[in-house]
C-alpha positions in Angstrom: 21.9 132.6 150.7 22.4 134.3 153.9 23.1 137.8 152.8 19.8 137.8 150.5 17.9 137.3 153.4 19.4 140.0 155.5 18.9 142.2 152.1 15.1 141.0 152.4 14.9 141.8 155.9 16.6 145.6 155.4 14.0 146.0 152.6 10.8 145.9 154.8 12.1 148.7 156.6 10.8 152.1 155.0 12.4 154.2 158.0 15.8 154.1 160.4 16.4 151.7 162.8 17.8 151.8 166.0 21.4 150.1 166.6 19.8 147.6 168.9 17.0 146.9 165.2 20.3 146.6 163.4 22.1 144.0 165.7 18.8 141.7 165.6 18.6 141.8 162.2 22.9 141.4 161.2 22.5 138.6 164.5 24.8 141.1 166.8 25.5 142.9 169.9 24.4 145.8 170.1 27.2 147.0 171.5 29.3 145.6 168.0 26.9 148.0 166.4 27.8 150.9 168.0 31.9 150.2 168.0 30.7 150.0 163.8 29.4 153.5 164.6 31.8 154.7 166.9 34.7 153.6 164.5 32.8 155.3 161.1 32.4 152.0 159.5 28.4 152.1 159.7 27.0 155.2 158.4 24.7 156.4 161.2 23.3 159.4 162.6 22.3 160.7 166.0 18.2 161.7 166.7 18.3 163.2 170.1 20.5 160.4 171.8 19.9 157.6 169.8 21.8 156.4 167.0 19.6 155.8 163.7 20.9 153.7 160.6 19.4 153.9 157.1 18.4 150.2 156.3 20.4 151.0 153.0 23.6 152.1 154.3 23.3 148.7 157.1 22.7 146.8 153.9 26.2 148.4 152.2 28.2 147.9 155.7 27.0 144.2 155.3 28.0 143.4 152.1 31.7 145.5 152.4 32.1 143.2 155.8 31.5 139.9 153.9 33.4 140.9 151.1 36.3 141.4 153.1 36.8 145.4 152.5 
């Protein structure tokens, strides 16, 4: 299944990832990442002037989106 692979993929990550780390792994623009961001539907926060997402909080954006919610 798709979406245990992109769980897989969020659980090797022990840190934040950068939007750009995000879209590779969810196969998106970056720039789809950071409307997410920009619209408060992906939990991120800002480290100097770059936006950081918890794999965790990526991983419950994911799930909501293919859920439908």
């Amino acid at each position: 299944m798709y979406m245990d692979t992109i769980a897989q993929r969020l659980a090797m990550y022990d840190r934040a990832l950068a939007t750009d780390e995000v879209a590779k792994l969810l196969k998106m623009r970056h720039w789809t990442v950071r409307q997410w961001i920009r619209s408060r539907r992906l939990v991120a926060y800002k480290v100097s002037d770059q936006w950081r997402i918890d794999p965790q909080d990526a991983l419950v954006f994911w799930e909501r989106r293919r859920a439908g919610k």
